[in-house]
C-alpha atoms as a printed R data frame, in Angstrom:
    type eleno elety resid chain resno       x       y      z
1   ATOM     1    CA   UNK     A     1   0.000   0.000  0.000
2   ATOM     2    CA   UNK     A     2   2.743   2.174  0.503
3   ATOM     3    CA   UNK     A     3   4.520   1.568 -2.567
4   ATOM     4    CA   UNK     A     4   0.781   2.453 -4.588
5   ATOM     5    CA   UNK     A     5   0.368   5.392 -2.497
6   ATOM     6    CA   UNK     A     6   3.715   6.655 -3.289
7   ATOM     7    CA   UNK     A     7   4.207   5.475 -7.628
8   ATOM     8    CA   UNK     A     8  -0.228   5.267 -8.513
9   ATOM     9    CA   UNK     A     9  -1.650   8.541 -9.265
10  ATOM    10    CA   UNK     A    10  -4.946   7.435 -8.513
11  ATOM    11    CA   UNK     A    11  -3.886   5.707 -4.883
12  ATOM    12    CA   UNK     A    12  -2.345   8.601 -3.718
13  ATOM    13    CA   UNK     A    13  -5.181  11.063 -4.678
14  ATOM    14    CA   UNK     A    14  -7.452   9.396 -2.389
15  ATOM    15    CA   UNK     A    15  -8.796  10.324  1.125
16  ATOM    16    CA   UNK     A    16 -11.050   8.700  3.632
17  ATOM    17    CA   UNK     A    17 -14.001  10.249  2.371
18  ATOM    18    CA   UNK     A    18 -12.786   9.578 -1.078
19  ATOM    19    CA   UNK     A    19 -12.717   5.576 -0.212
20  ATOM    20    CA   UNK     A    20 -15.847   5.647  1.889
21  ATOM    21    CA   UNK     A    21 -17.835   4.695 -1.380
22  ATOM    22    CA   UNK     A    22 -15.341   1.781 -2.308
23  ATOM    23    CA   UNK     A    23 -15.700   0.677  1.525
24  ATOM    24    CA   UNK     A    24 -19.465   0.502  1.797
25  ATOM    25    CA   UNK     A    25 -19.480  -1.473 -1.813
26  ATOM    26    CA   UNK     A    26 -16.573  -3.880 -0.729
27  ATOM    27    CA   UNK     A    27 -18.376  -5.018  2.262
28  ATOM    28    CA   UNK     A    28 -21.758  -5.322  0.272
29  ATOM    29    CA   UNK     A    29 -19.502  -8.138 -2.045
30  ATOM    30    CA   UNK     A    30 -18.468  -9.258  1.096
31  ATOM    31    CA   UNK     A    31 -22.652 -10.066  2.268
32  ATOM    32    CA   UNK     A    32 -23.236 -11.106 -1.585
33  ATOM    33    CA   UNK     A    33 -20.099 -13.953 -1.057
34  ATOM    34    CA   UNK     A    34 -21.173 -15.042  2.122
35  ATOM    35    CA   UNK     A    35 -24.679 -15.527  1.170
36  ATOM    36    CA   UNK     A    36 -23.459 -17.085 -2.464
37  ATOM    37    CA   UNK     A    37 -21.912 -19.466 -0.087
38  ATOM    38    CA   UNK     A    38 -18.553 -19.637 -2.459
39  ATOM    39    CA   UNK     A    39 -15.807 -19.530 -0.787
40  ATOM    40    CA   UNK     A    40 -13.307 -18.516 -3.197
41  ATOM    41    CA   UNK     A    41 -15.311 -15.730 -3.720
42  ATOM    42    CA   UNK     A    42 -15.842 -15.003 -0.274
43  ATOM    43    CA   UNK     A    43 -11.863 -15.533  0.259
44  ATOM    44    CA   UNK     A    44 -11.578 -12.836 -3.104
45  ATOM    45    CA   UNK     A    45 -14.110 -10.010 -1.125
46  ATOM    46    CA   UNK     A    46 -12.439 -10.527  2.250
47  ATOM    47    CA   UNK     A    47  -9.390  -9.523  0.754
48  ATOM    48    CA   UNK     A    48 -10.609  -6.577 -0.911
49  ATOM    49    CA   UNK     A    49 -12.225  -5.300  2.001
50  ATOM    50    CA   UNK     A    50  -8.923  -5.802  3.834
51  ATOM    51    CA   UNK     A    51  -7.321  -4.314  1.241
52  ATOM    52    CA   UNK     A    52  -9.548  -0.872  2.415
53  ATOM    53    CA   UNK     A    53  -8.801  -1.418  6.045
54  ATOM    54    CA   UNK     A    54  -4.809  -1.187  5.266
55  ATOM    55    CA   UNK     A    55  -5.545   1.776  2.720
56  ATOM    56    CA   UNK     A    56  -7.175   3.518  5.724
57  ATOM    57    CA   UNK     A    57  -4.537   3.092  7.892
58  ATOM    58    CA   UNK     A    58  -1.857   4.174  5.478
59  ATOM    59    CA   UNK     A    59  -3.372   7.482  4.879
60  ATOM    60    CA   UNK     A    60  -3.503   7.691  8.873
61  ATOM    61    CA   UNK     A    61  -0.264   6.642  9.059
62  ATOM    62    CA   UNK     A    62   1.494   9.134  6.789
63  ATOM    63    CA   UNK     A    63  -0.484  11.927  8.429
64  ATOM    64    CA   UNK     A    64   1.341  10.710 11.707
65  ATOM    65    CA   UNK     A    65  -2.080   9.703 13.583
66  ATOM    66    CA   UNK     A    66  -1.968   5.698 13.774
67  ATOM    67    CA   UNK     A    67  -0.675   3.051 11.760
68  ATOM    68    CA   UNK     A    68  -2.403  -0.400 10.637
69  ATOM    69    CA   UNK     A    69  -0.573  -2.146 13.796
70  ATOM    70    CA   UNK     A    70  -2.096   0.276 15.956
71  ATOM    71    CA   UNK     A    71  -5.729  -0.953 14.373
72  ATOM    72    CA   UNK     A    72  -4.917  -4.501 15.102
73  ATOM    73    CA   UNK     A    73  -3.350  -3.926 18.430
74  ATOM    74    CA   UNK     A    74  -6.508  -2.214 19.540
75  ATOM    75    CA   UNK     A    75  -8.814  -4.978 18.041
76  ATOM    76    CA   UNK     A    76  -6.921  -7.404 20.441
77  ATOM    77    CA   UNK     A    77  -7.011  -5.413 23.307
78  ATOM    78    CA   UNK     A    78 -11.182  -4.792 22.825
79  ATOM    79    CA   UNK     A    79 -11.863  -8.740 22.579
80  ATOM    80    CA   UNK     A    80  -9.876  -9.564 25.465
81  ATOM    81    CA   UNK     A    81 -11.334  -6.522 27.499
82  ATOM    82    CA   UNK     A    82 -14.831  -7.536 26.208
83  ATOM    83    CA   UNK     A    83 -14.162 -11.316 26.646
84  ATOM    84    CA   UNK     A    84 -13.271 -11.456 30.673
85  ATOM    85    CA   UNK     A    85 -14.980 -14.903 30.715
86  ATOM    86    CA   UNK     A    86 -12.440 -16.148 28.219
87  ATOM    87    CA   UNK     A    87  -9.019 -14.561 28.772
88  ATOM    88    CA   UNK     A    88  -9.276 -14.330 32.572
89  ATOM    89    CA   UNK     A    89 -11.389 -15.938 35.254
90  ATOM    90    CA   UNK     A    90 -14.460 -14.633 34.994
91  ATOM    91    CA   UNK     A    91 -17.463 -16.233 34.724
92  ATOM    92    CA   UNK     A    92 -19.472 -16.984 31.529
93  ATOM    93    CA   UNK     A    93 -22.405 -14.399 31.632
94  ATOM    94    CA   UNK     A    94 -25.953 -15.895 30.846
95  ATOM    95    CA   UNK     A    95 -25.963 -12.841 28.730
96  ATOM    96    CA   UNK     A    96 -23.560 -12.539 26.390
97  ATOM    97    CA   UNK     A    97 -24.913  -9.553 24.234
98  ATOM    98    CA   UNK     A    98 -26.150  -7.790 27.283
99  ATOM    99    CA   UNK     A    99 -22.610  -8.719 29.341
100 ATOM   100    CA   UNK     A   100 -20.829  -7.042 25.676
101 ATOM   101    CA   UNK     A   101 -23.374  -4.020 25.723
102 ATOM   102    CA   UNK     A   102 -22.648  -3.131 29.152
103 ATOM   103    CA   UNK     A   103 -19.059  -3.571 29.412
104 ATOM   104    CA   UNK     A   104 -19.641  -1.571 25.569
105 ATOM   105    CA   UNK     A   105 -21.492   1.361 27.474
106 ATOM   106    CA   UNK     A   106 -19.172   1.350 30.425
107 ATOM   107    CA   UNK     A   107 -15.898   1.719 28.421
108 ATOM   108    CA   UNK     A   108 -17.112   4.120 26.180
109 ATOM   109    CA   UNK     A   109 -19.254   6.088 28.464
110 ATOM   110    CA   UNK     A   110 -22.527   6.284 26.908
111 ATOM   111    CA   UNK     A   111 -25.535   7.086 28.628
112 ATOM   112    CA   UNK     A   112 -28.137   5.738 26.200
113 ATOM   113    CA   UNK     A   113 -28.850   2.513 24.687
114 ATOM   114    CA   UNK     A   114 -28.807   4.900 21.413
115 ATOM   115    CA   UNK     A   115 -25.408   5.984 21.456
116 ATOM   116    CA   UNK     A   116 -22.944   4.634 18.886
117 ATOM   117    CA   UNK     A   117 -24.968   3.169 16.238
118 ATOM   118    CA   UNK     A   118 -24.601   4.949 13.372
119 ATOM   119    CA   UNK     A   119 -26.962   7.174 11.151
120 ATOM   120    CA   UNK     A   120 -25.811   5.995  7.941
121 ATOM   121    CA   UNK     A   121 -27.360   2.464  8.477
122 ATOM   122    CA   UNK     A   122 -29.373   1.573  5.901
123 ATOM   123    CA   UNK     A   123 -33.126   1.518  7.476
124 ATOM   124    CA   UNK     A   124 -33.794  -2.093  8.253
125 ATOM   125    CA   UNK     A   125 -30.299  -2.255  9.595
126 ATOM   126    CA   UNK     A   126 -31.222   0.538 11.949
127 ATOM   127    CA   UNK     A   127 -34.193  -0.436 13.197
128 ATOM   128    CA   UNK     A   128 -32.547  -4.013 13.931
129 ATOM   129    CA   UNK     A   129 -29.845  -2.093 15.371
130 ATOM   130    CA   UNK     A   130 -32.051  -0.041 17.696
131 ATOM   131    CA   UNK     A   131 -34.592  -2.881 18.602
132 ATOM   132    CA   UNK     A   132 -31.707  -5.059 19.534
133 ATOM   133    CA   UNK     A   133 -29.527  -2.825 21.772
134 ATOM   134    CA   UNK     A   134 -33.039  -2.005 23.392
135 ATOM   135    CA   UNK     A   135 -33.442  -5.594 24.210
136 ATOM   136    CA   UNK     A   136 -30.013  -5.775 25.615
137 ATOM   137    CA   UNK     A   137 -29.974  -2.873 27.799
138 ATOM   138    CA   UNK     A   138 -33.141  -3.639 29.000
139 ATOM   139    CA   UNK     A   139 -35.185  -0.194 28.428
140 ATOM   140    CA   UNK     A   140 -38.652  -0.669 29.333
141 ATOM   141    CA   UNK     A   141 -40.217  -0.384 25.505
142 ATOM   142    CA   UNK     A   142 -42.881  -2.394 24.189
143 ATOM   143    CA   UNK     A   143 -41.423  -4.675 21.624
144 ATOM   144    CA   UNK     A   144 -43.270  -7.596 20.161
145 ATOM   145    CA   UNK     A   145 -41.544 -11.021 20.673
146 ATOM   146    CA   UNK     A   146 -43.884 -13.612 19.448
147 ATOM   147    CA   UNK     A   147 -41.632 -16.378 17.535
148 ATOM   148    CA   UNK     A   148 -41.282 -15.804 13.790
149 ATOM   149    CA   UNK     A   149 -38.973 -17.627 11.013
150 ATOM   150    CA   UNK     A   150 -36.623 -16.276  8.405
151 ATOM   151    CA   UNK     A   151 -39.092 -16.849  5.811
152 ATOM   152    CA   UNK     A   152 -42.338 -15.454  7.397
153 ATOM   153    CA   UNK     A   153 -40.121 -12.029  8.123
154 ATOM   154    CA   UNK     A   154 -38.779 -11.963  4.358
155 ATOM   155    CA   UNK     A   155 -42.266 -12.649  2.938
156 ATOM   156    CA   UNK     A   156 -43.918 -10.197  5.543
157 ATOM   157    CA   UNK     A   157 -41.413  -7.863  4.924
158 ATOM   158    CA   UNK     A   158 -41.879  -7.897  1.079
159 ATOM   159    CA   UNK     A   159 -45.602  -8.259  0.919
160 ATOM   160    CA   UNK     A   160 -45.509  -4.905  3.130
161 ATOM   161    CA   UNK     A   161 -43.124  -3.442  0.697
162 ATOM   162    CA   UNK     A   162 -45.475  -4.177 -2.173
163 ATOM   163    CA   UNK     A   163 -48.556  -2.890 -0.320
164 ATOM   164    CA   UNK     A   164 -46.906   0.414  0.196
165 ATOM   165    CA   UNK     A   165 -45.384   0.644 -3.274
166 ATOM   166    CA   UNK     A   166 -49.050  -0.170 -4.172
167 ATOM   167    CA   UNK     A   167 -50.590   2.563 -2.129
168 ATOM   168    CA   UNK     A   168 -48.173   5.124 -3.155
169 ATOM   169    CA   UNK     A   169 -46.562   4.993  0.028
170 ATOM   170    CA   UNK     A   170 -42.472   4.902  0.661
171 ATOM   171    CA   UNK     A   171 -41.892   1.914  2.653
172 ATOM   172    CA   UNK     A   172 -38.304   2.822  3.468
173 ATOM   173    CA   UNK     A   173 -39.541   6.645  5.209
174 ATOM   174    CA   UNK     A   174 -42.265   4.679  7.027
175 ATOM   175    CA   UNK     A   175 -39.615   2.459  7.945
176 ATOM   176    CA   UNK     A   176 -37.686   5.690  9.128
177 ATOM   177    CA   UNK     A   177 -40.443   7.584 10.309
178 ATOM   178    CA   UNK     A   178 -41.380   4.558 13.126
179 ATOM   179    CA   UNK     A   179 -37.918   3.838 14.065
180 ATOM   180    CA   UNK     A   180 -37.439   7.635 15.542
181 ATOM   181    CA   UNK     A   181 -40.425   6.915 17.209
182 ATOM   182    CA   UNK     A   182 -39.322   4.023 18.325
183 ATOM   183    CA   UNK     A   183 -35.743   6.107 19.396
184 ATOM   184    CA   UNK     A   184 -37.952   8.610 21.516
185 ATOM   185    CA   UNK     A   185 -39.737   5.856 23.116
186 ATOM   186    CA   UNK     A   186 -36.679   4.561 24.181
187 ATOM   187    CA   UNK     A   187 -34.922   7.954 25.044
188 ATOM   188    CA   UNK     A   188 -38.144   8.619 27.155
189 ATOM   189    CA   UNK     A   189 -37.588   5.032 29.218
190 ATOM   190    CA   UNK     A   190 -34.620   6.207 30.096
191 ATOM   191    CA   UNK     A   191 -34.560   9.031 30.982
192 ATOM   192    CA   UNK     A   192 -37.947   8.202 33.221
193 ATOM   193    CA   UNK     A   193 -35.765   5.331 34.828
């Protein structure tokens, strides 16, 4: 990466922001791969989106802020931290996403089961996102949690999709729209609690 950034016009033009694009689509091959269930494939898209975690770093590094070491080290150092129950003596929580949410929150100092997921989720990813830390920092919301399959949800999911479409409605701002409610709801819990 160093030797592109420093003799490939187009390497060392780029930025971040500039790569964000070529980051979100690498990890969308990455999905398409896994789902494909190929593995050279999935071997092929796993490289290219390593490929954009050591072009990241290599910007950061030449501007003196970290280095792609510095990303692994700390990726080490988070597991262990977040794995007590495995590199040390702790006990095995019954929990295990609530045990990683709280020792998340506590580390990084949030104060709401909100905090850290980010807005450019796409919306379904969001709203799992949101439903799920709920769940696992136990904010008193209603959420439904009768048992459902992968292939009711897909089917429900699509046959709502079409009934919008068909009433002129867009699914994904609904989809937005309820999810902030959902947010407030949840903001509301806690801050009542």
């Amino acid at each position: 990466m160093h030797t592109l950034r420093e003799r490939c016009g187009w390497d060392a033009e780029q930025t971040h922001r500039s790569l964000v694009t070529h980051l979100v689509e690498e990890t969308a091959e990455v999905v398409e791969a896994v789902e494909a269930g190929d593995d050279a494939l999935l071997r092929e898209e796993l490289g290219d989106l390593l490929l954009q975690v050591v072009f990241h770093a290599e910007i950061a590094a030449e501007e003196g802020r970290f280095a792609i070491d510095d990303v692994a080290d700390g990726i080490a150092d988070k597991l262990v931290r977040r794995h007590p129950y495995v590199f040390a003596d702790a006990a095995a929580p019954e929990d295990l996403m609530g045990s990683w949410e709280e020792r998340k929150r506590a580390e990084k100092g949030r104060t709401s089961a909100l905090d850290g997921i980010p807005g450019p989720l796409d919306t379904l990813a969001r709203a799992g996102k949101v439903v799920a830390r709920a769940r696992h920092h136990r904010v008193e919301v209603e959420l439904p949690a009768e048992p459902v399959d992968a292939d009711e949800v897909g089917q429900a999911v699509l046959t709502l999709v079409a009934r919008a479409q068909a009433s002129g409605v867009d699914a994904d701002q609904a989809v937005r729209a309820a999810v902030r409610e959902l947010e407030q709801s949840i903001r509301a819990a806690e801050a009542s609690a």
